[in-house]
PyMOL Python script that loads the backbone (N, CA, C, O; Angstrom):
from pymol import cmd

cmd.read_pdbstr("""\
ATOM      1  N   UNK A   1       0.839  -1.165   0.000  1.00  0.00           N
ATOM      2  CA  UNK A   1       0.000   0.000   0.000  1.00  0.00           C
ATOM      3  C   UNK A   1       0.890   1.235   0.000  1.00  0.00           C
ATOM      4  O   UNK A   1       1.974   1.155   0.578  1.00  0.00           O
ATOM      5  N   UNK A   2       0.521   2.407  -0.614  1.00  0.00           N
ATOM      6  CA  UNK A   2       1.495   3.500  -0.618  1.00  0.00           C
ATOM      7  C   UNK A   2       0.342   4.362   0.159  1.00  0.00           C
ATOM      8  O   UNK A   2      -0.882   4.238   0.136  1.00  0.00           O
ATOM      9  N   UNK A   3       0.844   4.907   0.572  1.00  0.00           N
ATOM     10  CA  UNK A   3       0.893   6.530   1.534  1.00  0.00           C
ATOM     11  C   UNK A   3       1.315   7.438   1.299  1.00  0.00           C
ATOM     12  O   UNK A   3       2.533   7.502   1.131  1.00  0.00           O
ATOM     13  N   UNK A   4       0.468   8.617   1.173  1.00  0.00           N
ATOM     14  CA  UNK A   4       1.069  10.134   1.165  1.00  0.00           C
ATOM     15  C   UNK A   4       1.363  10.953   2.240  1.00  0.00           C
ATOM     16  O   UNK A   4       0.477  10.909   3.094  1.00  0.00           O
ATOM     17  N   UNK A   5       2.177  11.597   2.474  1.00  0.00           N
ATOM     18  CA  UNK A   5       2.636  12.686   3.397  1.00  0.00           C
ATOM     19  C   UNK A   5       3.157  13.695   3.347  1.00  0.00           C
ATOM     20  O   UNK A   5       4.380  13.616   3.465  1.00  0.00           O
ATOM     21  N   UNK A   6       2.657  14.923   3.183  1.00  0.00           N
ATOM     22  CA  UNK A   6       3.361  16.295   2.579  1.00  0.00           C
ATOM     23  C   UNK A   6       3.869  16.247   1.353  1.00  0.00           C
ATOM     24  O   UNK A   6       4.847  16.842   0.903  1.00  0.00           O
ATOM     25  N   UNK A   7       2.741  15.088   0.559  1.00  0.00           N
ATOM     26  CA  UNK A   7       2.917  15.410  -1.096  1.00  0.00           C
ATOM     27  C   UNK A   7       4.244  14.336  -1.504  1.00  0.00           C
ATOM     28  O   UNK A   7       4.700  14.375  -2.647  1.00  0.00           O
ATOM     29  N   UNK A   8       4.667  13.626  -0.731  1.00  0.00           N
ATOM     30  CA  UNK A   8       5.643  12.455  -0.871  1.00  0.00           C
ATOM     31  C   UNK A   8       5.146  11.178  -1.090  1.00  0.00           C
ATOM     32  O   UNK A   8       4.028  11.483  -0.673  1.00  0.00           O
ATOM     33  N   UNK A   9       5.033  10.144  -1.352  1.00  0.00           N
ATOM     34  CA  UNK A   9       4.366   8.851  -1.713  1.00  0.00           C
ATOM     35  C   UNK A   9       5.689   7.885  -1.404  1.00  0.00           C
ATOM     36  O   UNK A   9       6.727   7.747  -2.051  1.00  0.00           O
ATOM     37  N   UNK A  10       5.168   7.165   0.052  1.00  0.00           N
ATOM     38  CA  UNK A  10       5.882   6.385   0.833  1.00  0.00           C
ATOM     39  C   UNK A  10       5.035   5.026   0.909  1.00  0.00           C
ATOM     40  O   UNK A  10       3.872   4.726   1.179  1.00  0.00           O
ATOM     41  N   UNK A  11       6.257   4.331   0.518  1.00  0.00           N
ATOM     42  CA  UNK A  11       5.506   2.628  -0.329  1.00  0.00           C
ATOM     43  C   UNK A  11       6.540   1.876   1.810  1.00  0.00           C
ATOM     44  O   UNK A  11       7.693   2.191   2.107  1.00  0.00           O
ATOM     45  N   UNK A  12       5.698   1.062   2.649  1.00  0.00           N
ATOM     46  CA  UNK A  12       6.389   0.827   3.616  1.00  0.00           C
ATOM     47  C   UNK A  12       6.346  -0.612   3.706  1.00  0.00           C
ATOM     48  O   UNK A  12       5.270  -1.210   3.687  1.00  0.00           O
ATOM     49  N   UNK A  13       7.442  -1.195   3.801  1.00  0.00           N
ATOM     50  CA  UNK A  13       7.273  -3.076   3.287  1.00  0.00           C
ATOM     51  C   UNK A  13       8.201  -3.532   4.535  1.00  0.00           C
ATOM     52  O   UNK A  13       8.946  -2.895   5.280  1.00  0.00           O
ATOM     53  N   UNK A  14       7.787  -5.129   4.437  1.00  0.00           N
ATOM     54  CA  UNK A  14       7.945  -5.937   5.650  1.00  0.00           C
ATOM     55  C   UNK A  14       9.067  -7.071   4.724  1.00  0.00           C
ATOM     56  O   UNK A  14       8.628  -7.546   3.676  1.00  0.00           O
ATOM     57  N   UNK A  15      10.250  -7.381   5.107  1.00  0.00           N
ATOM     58  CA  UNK A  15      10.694  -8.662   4.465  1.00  0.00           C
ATOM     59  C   UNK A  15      11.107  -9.589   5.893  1.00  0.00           C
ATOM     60  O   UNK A  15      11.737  -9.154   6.858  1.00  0.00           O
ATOM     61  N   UNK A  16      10.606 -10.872   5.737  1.00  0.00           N
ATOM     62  CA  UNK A  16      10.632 -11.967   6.413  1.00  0.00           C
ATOM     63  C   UNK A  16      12.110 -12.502   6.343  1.00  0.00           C
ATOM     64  O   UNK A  16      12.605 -12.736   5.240  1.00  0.00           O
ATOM     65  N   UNK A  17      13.033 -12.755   7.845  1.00  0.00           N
ATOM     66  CA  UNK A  17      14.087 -13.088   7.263  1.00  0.00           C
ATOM     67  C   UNK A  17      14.255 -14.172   8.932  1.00  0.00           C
ATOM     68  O   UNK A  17      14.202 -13.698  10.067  1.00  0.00           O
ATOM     69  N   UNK A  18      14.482 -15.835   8.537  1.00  0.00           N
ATOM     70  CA  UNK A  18      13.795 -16.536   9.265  1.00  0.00           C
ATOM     71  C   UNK A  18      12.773 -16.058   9.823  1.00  0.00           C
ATOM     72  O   UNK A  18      11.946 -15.437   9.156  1.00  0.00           O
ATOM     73  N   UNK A  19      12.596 -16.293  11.437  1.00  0.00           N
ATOM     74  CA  UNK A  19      11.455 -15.911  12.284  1.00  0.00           C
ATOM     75  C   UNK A  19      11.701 -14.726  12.082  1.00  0.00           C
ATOM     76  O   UNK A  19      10.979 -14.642  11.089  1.00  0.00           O
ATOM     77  N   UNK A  20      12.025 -13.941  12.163  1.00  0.00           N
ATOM     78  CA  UNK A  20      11.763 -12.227  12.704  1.00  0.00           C
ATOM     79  C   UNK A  20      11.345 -11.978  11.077  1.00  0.00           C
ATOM     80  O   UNK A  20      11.603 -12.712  10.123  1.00  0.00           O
ATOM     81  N   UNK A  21      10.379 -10.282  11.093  1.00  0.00           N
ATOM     82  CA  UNK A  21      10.850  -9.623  10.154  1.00  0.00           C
ATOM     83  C   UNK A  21      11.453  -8.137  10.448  1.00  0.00           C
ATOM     84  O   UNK A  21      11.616  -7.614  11.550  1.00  0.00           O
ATOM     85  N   UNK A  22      11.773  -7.538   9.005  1.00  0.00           N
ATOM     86  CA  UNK A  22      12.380  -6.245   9.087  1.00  0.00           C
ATOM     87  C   UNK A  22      11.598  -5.630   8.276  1.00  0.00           C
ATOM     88  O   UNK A  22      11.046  -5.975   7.231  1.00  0.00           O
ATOM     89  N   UNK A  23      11.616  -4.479   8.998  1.00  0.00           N
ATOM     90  CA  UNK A  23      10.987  -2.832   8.331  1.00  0.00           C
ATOM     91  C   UNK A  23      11.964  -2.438   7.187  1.00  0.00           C
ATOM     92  O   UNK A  23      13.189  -2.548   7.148  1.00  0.00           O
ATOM     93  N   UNK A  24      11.275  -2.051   6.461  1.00  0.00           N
ATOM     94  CA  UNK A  24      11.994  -0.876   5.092  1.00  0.00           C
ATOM     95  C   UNK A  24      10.782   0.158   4.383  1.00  0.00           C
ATOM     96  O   UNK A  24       9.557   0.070   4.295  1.00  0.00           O
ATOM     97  N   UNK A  25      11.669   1.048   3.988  1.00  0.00           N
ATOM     98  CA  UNK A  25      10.426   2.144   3.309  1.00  0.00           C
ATOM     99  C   UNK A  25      11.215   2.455   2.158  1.00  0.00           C
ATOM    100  O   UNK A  25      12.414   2.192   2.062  1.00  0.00           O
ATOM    101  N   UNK A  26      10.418   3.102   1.158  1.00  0.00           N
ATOM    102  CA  UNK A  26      10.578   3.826   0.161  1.00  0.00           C
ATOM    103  C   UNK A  26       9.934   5.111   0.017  1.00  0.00           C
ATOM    104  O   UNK A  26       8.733   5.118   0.283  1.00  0.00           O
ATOM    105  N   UNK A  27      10.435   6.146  -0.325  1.00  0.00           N
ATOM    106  CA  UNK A  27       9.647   7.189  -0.900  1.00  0.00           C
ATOM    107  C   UNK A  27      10.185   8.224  -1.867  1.00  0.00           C
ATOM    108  O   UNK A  27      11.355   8.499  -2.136  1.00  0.00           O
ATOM    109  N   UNK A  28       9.100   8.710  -2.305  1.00  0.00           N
ATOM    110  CA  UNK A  28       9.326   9.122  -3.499  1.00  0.00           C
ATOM    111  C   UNK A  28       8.641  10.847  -3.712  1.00  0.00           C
ATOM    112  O   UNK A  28       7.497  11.143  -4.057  1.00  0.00           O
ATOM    113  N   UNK A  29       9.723  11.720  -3.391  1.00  0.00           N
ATOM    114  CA  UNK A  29       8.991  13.031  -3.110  1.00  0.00           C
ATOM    115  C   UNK A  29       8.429  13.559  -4.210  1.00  0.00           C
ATOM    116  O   UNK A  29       8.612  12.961  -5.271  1.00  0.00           O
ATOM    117  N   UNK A  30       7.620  14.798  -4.199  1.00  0.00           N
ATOM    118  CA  UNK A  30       7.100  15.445  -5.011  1.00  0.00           C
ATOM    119  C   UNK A  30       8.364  16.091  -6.092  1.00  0.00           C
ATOM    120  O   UNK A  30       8.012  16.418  -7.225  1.00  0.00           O
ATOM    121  N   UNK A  31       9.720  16.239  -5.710  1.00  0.00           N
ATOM    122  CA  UNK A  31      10.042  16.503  -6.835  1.00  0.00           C
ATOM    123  C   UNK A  31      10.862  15.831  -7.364  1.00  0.00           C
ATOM    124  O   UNK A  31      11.882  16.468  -7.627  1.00  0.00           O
ATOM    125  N   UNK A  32      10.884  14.556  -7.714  1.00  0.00           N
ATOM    126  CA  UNK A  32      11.181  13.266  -8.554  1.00  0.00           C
ATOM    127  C   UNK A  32      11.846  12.329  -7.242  1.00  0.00           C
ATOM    128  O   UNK A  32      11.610  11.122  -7.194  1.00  0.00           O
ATOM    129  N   UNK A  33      12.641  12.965  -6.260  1.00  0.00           N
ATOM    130  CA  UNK A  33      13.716  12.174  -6.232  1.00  0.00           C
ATOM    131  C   UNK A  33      13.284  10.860  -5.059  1.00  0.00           C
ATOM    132  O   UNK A  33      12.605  10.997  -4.041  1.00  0.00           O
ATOM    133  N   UNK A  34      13.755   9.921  -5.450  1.00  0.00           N
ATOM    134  CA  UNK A  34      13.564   8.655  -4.431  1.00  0.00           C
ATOM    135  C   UNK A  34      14.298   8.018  -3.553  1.00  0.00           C
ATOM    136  O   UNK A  34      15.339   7.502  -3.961  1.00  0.00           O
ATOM    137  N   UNK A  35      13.987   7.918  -2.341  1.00  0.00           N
ATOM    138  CA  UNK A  35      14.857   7.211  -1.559  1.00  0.00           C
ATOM    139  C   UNK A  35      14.418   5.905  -0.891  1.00  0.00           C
ATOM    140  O   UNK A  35      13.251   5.521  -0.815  1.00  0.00           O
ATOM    141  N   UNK A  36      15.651   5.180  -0.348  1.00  0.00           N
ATOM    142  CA  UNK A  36      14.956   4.059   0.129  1.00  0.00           C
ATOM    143  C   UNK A  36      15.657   4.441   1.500  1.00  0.00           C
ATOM    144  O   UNK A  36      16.644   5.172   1.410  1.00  0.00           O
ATOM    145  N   UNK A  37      15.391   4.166   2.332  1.00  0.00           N
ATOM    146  CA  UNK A  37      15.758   4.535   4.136  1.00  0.00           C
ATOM    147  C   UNK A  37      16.485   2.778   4.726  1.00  0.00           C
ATOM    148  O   UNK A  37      17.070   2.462   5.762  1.00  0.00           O
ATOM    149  N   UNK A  38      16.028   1.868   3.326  1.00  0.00           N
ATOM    150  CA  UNK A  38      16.461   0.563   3.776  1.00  0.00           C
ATOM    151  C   UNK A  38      16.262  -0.362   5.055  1.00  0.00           C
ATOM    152  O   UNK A  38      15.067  -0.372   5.353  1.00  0.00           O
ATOM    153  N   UNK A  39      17.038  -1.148   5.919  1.00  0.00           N
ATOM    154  CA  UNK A  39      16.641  -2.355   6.915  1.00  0.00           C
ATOM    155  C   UNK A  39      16.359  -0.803   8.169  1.00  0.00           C
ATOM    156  O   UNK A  39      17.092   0.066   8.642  1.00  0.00           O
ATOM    157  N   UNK A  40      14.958  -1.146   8.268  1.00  0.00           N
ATOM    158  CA  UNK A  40      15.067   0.290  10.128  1.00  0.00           C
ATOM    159  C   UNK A  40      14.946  -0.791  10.800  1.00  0.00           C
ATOM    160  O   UNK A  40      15.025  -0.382  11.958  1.00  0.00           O
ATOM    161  N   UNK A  41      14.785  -2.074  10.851  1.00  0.00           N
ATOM    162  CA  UNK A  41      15.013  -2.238  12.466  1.00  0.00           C
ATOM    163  C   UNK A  41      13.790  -3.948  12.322  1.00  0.00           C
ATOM    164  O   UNK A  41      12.818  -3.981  11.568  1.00  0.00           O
ATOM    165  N   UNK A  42      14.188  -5.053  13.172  1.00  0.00           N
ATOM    166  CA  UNK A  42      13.755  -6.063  12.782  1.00  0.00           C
ATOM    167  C   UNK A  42      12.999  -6.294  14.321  1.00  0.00           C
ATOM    168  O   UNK A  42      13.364  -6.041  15.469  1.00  0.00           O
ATOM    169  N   UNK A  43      11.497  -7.034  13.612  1.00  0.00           N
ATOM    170  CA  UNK A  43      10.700  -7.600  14.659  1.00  0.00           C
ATOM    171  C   UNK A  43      10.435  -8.541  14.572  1.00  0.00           C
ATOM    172  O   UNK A  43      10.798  -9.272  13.650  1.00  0.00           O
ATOM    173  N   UNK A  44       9.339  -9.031  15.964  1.00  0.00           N
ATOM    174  CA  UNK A  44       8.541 -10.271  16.180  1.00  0.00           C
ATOM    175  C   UNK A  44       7.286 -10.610  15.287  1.00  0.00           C
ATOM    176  O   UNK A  44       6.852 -11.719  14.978  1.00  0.00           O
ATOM    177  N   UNK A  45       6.698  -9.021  14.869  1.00  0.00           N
ATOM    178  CA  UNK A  45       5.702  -9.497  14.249  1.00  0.00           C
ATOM    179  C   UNK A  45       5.334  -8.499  12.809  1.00  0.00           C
ATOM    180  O   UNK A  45       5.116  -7.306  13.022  1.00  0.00           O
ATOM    181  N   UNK A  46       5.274  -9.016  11.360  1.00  0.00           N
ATOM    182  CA  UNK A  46       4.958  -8.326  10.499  1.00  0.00           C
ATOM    183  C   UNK A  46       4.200  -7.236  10.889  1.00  0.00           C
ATOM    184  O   UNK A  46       4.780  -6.198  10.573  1.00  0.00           O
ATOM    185  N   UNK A  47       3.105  -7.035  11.465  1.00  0.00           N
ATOM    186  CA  UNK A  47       2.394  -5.979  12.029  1.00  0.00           C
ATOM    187  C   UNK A  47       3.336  -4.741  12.126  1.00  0.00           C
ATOM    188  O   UNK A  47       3.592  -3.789  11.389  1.00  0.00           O
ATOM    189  N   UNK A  48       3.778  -5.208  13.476  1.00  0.00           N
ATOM    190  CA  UNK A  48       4.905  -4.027  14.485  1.00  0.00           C
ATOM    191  C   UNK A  48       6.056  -3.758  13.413  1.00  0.00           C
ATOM    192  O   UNK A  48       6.670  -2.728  13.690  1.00  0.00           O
ATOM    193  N   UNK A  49       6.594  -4.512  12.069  1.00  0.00           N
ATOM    194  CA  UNK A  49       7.444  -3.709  10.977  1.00  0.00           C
ATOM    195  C   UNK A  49       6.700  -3.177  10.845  1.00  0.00           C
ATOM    196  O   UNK A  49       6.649  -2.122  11.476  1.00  0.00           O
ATOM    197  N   UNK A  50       5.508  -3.564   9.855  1.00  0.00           N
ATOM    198  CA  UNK A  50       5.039  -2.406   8.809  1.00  0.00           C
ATOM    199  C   UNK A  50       5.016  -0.798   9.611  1.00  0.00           C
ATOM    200  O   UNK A  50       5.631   0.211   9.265  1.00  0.00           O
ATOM    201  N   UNK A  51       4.033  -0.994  10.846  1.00  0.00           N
ATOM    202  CA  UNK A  51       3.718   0.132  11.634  1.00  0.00           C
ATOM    203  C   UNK A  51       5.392   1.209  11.580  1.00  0.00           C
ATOM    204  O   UNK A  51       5.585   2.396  11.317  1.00  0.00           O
ATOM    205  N   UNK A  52       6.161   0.269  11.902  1.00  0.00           N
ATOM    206  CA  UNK A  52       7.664   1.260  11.900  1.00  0.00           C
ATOM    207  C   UNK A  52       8.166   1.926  11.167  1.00  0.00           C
ATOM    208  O   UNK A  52       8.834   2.940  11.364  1.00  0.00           O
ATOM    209  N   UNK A  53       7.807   1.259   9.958  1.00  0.00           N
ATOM    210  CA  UNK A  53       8.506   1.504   8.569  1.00  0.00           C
ATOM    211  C   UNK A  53       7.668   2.772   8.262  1.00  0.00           C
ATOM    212  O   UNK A  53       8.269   3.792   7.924  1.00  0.00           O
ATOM    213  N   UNK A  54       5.991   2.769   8.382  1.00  0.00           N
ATOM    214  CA  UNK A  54       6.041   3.932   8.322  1.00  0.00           C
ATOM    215  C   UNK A  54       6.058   5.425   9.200  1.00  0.00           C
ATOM    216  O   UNK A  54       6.034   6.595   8.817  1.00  0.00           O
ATOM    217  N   UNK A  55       6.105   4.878  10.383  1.00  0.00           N
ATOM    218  CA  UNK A  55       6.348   5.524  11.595  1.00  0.00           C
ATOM    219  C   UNK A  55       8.112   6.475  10.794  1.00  0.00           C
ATOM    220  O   UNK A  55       8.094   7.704  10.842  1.00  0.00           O
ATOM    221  N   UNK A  56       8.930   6.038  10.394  1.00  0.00           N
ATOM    222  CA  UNK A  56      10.287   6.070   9.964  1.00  0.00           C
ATOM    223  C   UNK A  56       9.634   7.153   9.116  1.00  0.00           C
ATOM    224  O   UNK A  56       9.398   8.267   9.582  1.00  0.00           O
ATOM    225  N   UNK A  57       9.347   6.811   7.875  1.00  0.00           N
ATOM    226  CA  UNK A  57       9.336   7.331   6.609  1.00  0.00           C
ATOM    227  C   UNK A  57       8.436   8.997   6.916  1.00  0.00           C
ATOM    228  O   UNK A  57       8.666  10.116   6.458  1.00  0.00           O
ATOM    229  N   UNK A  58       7.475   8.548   7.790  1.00  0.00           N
ATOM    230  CA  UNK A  58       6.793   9.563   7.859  1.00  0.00           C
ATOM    231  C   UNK A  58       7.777  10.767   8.280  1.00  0.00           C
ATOM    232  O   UNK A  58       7.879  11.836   7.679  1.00  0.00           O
ATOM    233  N   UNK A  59       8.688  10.261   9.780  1.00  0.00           N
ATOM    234  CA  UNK A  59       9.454  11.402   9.959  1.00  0.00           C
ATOM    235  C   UNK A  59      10.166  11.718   9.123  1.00  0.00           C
ATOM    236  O   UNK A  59      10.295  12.941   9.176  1.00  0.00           O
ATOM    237  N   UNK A  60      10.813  11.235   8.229  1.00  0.00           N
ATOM    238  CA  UNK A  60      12.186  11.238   7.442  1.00  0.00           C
ATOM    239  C   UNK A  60      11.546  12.572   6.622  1.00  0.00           C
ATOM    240  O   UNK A  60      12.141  13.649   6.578  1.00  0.00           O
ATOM    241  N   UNK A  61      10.123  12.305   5.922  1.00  0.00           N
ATOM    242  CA  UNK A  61       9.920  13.251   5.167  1.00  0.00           C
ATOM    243  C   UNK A  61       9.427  14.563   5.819  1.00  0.00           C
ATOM    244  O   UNK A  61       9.455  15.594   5.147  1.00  0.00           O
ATOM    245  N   UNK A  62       8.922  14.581   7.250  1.00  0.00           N
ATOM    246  CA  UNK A  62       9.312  15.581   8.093  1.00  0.00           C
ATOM    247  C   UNK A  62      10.453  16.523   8.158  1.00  0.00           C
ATOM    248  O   UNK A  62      10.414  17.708   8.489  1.00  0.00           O
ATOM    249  N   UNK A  63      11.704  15.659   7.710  1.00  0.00           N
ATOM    250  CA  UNK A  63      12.810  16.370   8.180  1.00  0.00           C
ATOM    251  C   UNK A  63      13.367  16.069   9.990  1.00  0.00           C
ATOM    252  O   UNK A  63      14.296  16.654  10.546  1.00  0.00           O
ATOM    253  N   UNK A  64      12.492  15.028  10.578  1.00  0.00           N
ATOM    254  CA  UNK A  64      13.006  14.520  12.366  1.00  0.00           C
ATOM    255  C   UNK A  64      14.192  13.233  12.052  1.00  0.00           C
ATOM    256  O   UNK A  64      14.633  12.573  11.112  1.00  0.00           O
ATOM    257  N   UNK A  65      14.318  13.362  13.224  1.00  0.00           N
ATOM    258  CA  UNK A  65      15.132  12.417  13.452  1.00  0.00           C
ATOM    259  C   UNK A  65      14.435  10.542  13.521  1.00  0.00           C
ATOM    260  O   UNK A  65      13.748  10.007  14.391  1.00  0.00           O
ATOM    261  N   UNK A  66      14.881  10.093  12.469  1.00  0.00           N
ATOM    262  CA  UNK A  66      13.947   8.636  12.644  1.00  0.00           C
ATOM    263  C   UNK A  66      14.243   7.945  14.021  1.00  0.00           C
ATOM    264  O   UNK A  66      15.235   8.270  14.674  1.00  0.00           O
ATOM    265  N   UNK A  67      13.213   6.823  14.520  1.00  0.00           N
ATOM    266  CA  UNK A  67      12.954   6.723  15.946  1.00  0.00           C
ATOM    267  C   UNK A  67      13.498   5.210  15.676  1.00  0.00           C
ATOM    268  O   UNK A  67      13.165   4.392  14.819  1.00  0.00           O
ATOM    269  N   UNK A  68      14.358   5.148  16.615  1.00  0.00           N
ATOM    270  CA  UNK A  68      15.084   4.033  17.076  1.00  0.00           C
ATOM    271  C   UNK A  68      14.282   2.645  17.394  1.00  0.00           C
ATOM    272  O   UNK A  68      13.504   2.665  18.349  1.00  0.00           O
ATOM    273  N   UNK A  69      14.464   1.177  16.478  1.00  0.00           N
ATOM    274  CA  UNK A  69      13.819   0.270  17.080  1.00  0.00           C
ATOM    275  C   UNK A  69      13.655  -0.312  18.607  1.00  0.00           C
ATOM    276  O   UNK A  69      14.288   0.131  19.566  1.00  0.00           O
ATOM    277  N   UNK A  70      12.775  -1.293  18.666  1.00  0.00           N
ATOM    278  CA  UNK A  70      12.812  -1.711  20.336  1.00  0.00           C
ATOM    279  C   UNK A  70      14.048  -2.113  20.626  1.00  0.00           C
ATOM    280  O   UNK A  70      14.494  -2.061  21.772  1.00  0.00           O
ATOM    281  N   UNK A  71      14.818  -2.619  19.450  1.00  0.00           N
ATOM    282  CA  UNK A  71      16.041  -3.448  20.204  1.00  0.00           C
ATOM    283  C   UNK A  71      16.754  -3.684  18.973  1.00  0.00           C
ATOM    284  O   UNK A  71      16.357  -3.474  17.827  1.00  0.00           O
ATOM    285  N   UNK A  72      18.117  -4.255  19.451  1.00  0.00           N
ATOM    286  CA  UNK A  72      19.104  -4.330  18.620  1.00  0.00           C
ATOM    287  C   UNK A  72      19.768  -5.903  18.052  1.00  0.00           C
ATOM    288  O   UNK A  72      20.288  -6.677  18.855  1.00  0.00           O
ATOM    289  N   UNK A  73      19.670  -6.186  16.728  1.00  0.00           N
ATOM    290  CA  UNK A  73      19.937  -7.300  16.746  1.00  0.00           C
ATOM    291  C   UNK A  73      21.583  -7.741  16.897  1.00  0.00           C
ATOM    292  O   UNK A  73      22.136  -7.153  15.967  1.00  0.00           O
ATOM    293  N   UNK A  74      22.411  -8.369  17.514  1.00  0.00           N
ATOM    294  CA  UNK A  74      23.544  -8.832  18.257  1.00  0.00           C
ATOM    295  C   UNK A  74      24.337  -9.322  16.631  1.00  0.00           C
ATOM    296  O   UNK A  74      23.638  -9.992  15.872  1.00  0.00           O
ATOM    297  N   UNK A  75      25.381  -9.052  16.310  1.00  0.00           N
ATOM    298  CA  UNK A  75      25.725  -9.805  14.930  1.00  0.00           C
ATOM    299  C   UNK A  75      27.137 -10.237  15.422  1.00  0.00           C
ATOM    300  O   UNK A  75      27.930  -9.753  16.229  1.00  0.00           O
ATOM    301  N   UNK A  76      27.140 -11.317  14.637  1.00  0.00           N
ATOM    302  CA  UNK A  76      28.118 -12.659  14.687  1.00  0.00           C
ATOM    303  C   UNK A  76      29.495 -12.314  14.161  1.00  0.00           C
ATOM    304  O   UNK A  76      30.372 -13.177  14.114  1.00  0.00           O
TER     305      UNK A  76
END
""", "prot")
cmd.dss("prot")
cmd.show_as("cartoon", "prot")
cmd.util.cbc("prot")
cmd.orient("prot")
């Protein structure tokens, strides 16, 4: 599903990676240019990504500071 916000069109997707998934957004402002904001932050439940991803995107196109996930995944 895409979303608008101050004239920006923010596409916010979930990718499954084993059990957990991760948040990502895209958007695409009013004057051409597109970004992707990429992996924000991995959960327990597709739900709680999507909600983040656009929780993220929304600020980004605010101009705030994007909001930190619940937690951090530990890497090997």
């Amino acid at each position: 599903m895409i979303f608008y916000h101050h004239g920006a069109a923010i596409k916010p997707s979930v990718a499954r990676v084993g059990r957990a998934f991760v948040a990502r957004a895209s958007i695409l402002e009013e004057d051409g240019e597109a970004t992707s904001l990429g992996d924000l932050g991995v959960f327990a439940s597709k739900d709680g990504a999507y909600r983040f991803a656009i929780r993220c995107a929304f600020a980004f196109v605010d101009g705030q500071t994007l909001p930190l996930p619940p937690f951090e995944v530990a890497k090997h």
